[in-house]
C-alpha positions as CSV (number, residue, x, y, z in Angstrom):
1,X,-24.0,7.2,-9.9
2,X,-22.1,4.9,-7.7
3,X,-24.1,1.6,-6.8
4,X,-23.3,1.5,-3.3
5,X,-23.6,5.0,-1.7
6,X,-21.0,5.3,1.2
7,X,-20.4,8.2,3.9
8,X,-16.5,9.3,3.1
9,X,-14.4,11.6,4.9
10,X,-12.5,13.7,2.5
11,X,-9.1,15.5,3.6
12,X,-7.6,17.9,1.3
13,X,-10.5,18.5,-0.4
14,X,-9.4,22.9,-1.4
15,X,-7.0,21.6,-3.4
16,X,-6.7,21.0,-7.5
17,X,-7.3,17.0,-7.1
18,X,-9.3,17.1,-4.0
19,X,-11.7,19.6,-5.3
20,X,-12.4,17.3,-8.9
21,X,-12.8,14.0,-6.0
22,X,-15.4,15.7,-3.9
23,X,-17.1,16.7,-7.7
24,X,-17.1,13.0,-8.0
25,X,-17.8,11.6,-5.1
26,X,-21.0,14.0,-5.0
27,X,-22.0,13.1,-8.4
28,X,-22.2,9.4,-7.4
29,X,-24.6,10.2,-4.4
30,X,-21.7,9.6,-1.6
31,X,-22.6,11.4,1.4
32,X,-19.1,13.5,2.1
33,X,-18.0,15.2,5.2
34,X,-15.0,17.2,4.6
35,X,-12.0,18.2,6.7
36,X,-10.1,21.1,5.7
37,X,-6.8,23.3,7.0
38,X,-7.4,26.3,8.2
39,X,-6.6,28.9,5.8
40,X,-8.5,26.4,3.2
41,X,-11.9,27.7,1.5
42,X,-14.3,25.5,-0.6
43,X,-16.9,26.8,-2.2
44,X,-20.8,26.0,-0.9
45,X,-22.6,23.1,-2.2
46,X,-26.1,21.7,-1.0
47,X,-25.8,19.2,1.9
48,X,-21.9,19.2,1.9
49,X,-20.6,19.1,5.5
50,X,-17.4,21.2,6.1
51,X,-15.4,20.9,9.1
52,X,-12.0,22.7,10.1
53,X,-9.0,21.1,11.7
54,X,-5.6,21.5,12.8
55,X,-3.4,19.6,10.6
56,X,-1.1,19.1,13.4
57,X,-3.7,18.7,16.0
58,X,-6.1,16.2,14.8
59,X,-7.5,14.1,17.5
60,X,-9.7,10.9,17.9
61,X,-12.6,13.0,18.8
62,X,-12.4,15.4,15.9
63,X,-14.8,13.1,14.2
64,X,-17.2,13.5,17.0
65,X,-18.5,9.7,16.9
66,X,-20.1,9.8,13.8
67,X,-19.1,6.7,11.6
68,X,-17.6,6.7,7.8
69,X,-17.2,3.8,5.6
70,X,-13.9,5.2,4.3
71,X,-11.3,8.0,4.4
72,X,-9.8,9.7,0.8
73,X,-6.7,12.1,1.5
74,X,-6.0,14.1,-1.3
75,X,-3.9,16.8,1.0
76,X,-0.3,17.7,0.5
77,X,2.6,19.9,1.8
78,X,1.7,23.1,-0.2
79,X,5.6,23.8,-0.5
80,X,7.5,20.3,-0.6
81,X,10.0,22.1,1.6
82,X,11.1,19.9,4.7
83,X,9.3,20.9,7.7
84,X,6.3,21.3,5.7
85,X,6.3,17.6,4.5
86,X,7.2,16.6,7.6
87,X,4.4,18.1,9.3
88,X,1.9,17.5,6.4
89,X,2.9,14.3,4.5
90,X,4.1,12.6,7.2
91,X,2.8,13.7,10.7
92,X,-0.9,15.1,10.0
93,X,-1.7,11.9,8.0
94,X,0.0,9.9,10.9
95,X,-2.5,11.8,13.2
96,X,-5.5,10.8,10.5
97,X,-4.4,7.6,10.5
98,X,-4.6,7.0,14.2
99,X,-8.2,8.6,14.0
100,X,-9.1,6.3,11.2
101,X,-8.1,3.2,13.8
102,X,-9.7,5.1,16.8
103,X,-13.1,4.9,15.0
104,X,-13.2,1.6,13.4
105,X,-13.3,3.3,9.6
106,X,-12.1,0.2,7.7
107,X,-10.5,1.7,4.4
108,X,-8.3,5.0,3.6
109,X,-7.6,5.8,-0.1
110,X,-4.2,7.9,-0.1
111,X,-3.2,10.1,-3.1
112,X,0.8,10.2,-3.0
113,X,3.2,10.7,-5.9
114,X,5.1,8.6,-8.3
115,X,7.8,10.3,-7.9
116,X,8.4,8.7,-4.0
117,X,9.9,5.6,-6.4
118,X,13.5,7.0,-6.1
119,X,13.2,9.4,-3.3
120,X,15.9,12.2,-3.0
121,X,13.8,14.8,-2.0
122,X,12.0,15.6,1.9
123,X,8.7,15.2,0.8
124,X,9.6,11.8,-0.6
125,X,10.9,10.5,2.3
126,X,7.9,12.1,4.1
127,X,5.1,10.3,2.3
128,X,7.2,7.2,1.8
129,X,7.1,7.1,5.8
130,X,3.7,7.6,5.8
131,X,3.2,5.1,3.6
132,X,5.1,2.2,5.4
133,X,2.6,3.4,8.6
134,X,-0.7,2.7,6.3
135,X,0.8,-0.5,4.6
136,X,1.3,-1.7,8.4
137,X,-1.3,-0.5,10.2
138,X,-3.7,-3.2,9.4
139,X,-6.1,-0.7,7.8
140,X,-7.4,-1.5,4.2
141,X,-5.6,0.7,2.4
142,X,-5.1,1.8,-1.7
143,X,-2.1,4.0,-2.2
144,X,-2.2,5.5,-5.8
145,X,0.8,7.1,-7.3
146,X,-0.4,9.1,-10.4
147,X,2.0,11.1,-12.9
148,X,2.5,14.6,-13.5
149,X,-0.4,16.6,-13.7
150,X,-1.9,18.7,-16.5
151,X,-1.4,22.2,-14.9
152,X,1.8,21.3,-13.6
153,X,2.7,20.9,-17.5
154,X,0.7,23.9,-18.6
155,X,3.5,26.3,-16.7
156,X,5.2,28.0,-19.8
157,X,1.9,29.1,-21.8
158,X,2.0,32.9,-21.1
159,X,5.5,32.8,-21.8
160,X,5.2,31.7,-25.4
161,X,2.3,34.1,-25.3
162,X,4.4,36.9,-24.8
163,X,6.6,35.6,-27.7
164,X,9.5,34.1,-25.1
165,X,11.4,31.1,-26.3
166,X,10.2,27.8,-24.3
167,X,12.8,26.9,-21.7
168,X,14.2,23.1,-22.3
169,X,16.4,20.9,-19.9
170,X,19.1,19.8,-22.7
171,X,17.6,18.0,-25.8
172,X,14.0,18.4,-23.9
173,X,13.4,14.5,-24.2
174,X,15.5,13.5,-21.0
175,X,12.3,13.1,-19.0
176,X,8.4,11.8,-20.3
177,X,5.3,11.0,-18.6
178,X,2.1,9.8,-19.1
179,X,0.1,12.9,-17.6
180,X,-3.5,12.8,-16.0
181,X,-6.3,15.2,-15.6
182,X,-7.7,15.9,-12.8
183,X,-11.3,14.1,-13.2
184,X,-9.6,10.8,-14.5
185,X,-7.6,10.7,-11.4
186,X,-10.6,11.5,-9.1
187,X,-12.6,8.7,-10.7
188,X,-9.6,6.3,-10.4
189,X,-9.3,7.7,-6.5
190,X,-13.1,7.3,-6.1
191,X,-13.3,4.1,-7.5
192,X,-11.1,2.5,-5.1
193,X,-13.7,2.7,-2.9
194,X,-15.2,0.0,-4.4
195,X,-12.6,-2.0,-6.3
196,X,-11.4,-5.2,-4.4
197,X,-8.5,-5.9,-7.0
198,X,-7.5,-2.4,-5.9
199,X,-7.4,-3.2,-1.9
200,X,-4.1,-3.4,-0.1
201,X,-2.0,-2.0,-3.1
202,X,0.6,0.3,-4.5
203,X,-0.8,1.9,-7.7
204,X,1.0,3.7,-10.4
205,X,-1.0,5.5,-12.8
206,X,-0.8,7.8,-15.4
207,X,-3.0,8.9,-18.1
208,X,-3.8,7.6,-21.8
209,X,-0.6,7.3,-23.3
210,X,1.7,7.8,-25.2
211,X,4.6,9.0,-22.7
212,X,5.3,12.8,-23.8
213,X,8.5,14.9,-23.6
214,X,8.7,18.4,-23.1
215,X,9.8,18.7,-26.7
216,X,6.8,17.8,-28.1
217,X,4.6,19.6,-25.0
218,X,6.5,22.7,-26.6
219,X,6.1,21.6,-30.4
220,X,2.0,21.1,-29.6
221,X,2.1,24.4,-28.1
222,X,3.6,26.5,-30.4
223,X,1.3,24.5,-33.5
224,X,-1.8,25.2,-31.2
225,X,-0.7,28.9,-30.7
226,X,0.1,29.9,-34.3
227,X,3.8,30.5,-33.5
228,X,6.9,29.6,-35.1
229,X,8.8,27.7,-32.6
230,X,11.7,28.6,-30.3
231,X,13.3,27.3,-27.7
232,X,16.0,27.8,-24.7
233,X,17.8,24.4,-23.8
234,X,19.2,24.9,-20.1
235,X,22.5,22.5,-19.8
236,X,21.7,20.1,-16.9
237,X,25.0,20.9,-15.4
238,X,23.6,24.5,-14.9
239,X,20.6,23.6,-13.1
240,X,22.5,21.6,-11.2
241,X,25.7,23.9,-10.2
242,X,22.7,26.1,-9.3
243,X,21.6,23.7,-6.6
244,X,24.9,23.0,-5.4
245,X,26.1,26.3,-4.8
246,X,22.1,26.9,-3.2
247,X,23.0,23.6,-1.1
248,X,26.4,25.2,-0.1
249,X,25.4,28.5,0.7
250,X,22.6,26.9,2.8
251,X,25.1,25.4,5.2
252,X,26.4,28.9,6.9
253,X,22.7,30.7,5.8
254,X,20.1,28.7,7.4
255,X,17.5,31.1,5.8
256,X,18.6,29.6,2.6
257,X,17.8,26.1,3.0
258,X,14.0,26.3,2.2
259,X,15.5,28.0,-1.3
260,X,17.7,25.0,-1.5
261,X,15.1,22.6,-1.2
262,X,12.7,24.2,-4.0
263,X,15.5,24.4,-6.5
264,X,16.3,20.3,-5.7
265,X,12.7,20.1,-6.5
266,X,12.6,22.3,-9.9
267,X,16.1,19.9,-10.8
268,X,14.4,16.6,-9.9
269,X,11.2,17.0,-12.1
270,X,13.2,18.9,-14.7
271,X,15.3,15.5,-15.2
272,X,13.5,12.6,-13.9
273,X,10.7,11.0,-16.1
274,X,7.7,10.8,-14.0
275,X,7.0,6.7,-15.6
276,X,7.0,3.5,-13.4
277,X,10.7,2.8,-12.7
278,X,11.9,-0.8,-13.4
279,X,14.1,-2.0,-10.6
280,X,15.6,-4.9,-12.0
281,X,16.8,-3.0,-15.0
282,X,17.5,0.1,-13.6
283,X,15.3,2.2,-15.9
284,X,12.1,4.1,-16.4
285,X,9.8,1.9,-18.7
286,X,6.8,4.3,-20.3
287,X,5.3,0.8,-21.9
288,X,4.6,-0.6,-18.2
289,X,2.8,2.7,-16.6
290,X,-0.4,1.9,-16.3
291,X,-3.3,4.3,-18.1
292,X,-6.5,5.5,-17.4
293,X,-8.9,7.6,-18.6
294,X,-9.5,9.8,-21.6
295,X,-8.8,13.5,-21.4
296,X,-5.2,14.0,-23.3
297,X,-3.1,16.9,-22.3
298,X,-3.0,18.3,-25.8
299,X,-7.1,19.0,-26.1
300,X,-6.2,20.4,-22.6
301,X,-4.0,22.8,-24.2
302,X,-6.7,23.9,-26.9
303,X,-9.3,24.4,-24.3
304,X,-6.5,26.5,-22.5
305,X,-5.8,28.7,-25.5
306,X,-9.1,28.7,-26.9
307,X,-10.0,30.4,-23.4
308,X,-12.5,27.3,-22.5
309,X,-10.7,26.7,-19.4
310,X,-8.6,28.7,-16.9
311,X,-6.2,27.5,-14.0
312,X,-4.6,28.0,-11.0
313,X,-1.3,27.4,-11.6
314,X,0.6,28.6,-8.4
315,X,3.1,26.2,-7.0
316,X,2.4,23.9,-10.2
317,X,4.9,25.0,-12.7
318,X,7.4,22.1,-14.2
319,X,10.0,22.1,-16.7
């Protein structure tokens, strides 16, 4: 139970990590009034205020003078693609922003992605520009950056299920990460409201380590299902003569560019590590991401298979 009960506008609240931040933020008696998409459903809970909005209409008065002590946005472009990150990660939270100002709310918490470190990818450069807005817009801000998430590495399951081999980029250890449920990342989010060494920040986070490869995702899975192992390692030179030719084609097929766009995606996560990236040397370095919380992926996997939990995994499957 939080020790300093706050009112808190919530944005992106119907969606995996939004939906575990609004659990917390009600479980520590904050008074939440959340703003969702159309299209967007949450289910009823007592004395929770739900409001809808047009993402790309969001004007000062859609707050309709009440006041907030703080703003957490935990909403995303649903497909990465560019003129959904444009509109989403960069424009609707441009339009928050400018409510946020317009009504004197005097902190926004932001969930973005560490990924945005080496940005090749729309949605990167999207968020990244929304970023720069927050940093310099005079409002206290705390932008956290977590890792991959654990049903965005939970993908291949009911394959192996079904007896399939599990699919590998190369040697399957050319990326790690430190991944993160979702309640340790809503805690971390939530607790930012009342963190000062958190205030005015960039934060990296990932989950308790150690950093894990796909290899051993795979090897935990097949141990956990009873299986003898097996496995399909995809060159990275296929993947990527699959985005060029995508990238190619896209040029004379216009239709074809969203296509391109999601198969840049699948490439990126499939062969970048999703750990804090060391500038200086020009590397990712697993020992310097920051952990939190306690939930490992792994006891995620045997409350998967042992039918304890269930997810939603659309639009959240990664190498």
């Amino acid at each position: 139970m939080s020790q300093n009960p706050q009112r808190i506008l919530l944005f992106g609240a119907s969606g995996t990590i939004g939906s575990a931040t609004l659990r917390e933020l009600l479980s520590r008696n904050h008074e939440v009034v959340c703003l969702v998409r159309d299209g967007s459903s949450l289910p009823a809970a007592e004395g929770l205020d739900v409001r809808r909005f047009d993402a790309g209409q969001l004007a000062n008065d859609a707050l309709l003078g009440q006041s907030f002590d703080a703003v957490i946005s935990c909403m995303t472009s649903r497909t990465g693609a560019p003129d959904d990150a444009w509109a989403i990660d960069y424009q609707a939270h441009i339009n928050i922003l400018e409510a946020v100002k317009a009504a004197s709310i005097s902190k926004m918490v932001l969930l973005s992605a560490i990924c945005v470190q080496k940005p090749r990818l729309a949605f990167q450069h999207a968020k990244l520009a929304f970023e720069k807005a927050l940093v310099e817009s005079g409002v206290n801000y705390a932008i956290v950056r977590p890792t991959a998430f654990f049903k965005s590495l939970s993908g291949q399951l009911d394959r192996l299920r079904a007896g399939k081999p599990f699919l590998l980029m190369g040697n399957g250890r050319l990326t790690a990460c430190k991944p993160i449920s979702d309640g340790d990342l809503a805690r971390y989010l939530v607790d930012c409201l009342d963190r000062p060494d958190r205030e005015n920040r960039i934060l990296p986070i990932g989950g308790p380590g150690p950093a894990i490869t796909p290899q051993e995702q795979a090897e935990v899975l097949f141990e956990l299902l009873g299986k003898r192992p097996r496995f399909r390692r995809v060159p990275p030179a296929l993947f990527g003569g699959m985005v060029a030719a995508l990238g190619l084609a896209a040029r004379t097929a216009p239709r074809l560019a969203e296509k391109a766009e999601l198969a840049r995606i699948g490439q990126y996560y499939a062969t970048e590590p999703m750990l804090l990236w060391d500038e200086a040397a020009g590397c990712y370095d697993a020992e310097a991401t920051p952990e939190f919380g306690e939930e490992g992926l792994f006891d995620f996997y045997r409350e998967l298979i042992d039918g304890e939990r269930a997810v939603d995994r659309s639009g959240h499957e990664v190498f």
